[in-house]
C-alpha positions as CSV (number, residue, x, y, z in Angstrom):
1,X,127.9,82.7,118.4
2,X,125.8,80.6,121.4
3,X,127.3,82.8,123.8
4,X,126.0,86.2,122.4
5,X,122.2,84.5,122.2
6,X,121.2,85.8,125.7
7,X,122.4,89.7,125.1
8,X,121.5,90.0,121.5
9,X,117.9,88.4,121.9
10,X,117.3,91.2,124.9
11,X,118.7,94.1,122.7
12,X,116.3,92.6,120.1
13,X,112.9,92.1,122.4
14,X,114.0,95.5,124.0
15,X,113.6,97.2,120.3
16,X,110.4,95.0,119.7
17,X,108.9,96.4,123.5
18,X,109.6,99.9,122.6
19,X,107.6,99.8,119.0
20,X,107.6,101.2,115.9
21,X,111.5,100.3,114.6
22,X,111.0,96.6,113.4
23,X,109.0,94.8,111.4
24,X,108.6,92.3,114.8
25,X,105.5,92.6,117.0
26,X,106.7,89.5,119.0
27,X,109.2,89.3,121.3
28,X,111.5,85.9,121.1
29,X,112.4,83.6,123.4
30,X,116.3,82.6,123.4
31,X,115.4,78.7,121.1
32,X,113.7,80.8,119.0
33,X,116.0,83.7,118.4
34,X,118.9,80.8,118.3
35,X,116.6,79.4,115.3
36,X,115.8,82.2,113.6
37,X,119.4,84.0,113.7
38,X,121.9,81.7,113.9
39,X,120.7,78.0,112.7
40,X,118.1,79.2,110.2
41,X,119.4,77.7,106.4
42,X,118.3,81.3,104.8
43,X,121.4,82.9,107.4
44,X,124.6,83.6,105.2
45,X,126.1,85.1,108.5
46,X,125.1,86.9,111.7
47,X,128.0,89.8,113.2
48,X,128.0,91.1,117.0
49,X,129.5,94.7,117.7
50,X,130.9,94.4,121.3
51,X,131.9,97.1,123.5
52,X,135.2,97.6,125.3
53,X,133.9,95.0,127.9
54,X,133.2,92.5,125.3
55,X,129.5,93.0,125.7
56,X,127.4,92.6,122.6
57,X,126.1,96.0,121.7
58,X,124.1,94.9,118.7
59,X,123.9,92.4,115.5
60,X,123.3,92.4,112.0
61,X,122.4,89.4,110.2
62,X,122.4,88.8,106.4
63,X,120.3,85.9,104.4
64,X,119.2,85.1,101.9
65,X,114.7,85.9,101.1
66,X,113.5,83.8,97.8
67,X,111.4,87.1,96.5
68,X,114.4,88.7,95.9
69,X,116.3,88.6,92.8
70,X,119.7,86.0,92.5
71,X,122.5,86.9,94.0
72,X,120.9,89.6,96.3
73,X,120.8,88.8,100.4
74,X,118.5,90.8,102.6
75,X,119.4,92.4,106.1
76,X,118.5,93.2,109.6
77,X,120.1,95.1,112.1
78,X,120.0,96.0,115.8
79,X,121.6,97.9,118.6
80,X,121.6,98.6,122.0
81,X,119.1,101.5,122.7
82,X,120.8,102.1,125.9
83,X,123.5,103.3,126.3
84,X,124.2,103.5,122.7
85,X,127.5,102.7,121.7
86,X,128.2,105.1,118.4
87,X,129.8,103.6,115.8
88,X,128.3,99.9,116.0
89,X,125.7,100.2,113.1
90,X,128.6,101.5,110.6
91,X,131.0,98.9,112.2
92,X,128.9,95.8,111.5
93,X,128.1,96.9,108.0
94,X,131.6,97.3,107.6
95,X,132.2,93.3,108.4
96,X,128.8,92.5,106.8
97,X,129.4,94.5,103.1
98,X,133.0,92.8,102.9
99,X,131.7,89.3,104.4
100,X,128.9,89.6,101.7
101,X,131.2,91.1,98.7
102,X,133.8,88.0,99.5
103,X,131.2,85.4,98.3
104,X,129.5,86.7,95.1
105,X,126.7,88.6,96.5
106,X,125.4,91.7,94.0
107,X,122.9,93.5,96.0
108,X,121.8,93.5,99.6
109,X,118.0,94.6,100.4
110,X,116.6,96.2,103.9
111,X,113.0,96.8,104.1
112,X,112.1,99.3,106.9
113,X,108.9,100.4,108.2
114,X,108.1,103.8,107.1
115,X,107.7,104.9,110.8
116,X,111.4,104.3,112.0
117,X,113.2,107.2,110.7
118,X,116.5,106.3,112.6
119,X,116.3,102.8,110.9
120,X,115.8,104.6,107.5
121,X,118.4,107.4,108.1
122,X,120.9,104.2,109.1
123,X,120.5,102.2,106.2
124,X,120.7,105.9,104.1
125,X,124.1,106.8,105.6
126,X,125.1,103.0,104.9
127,X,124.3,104.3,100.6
128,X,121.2,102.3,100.8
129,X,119.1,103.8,98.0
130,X,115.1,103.6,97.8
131,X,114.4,101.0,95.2
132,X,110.1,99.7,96.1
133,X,107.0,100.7,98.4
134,X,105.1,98.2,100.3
135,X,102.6,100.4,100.7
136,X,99.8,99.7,103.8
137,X,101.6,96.4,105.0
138,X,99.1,96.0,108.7
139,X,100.6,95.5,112.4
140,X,99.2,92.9,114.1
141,X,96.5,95.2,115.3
142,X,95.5,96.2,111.6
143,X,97.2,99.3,111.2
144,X,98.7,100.1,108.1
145,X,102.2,100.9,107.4
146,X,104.4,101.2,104.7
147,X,107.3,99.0,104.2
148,X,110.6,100.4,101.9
149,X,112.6,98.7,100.3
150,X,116.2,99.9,100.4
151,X,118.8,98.3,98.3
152,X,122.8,98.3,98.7
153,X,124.8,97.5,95.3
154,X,128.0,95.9,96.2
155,X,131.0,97.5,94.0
156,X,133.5,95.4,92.5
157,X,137.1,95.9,91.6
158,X,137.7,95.3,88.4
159,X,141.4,93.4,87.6
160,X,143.0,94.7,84.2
């Protein structure tokens, strides 16, 4: 929501500052991160994990890419590096997998740089599976790095 623009977009250019767990080289300023996040036409929907002060603690969003196949949604998240607040990763994919189940979507995509093992061991304990290899994608400064492609297959309850 508006409100939670201020918080998140610091947890985000905090993770951007420290390097080497986003695809982001660029920190964003609060219109932008408004634009991108929440008013962008690709977003099917952005959650906040709060703490037990309301605070947001971090955010996942889920929209939708045009190189990936119908009815797939790709996904991004972050949290608070410090202090940490266990649990929030598993928590928003816990809104986000039902959110995306509830309207039709089959498969949801997260590509990770090959040099951020925690976001890689995330999206594996989520059941992420490796699906593609981006392999050399450069940083802004020209260094190469792999990108994976990870891919989340949405079950569906069958009705007899």
């Amino acid at each position: 929501m508006s409100e939670d623009v201020s918080i998140a977009c610091q947890i985000l250019n905090e993770i951007i500052q420290i390097g080497g767990s986003t695809a982001f080289e660029t920190t964003f300023t609060e219109a932008l991160f408004r634009q991108s996040f929440l008013e962008n036409s690709d977003k099917i929907c952005c959650h906040a994990a709060l703490d037990d002060q309301g605070q947001v603690t971090g955010f996942q969003w889920l929209g939708e890419y045009d190189a990936l196949p119908a009815g797939w949604a790709d996904i991004a998240t972050f949290t608070r590096r410090q202090p940490v607040l266990k649990g929030a990763g598993r928590a928003l994919f816990g809104e986000t997998s039902k959110f995306a189940a509830s309207i039709g979507i089959v498969s949801i995509n997260a590509t990770i740089r090959a040099d951020n093992g925690m976001g890689l061991r995330y999206y594996e304990k989520m059941g992420f599976s490796d699906y593609s290899v981006a392999c050399g994608v450069p940083l802004m400064d020209g260094t190469p790095v792999d990108r994976i492609s990870k891919r989340f297959d949405i079950k569906r309850e069958t009705v007899s």
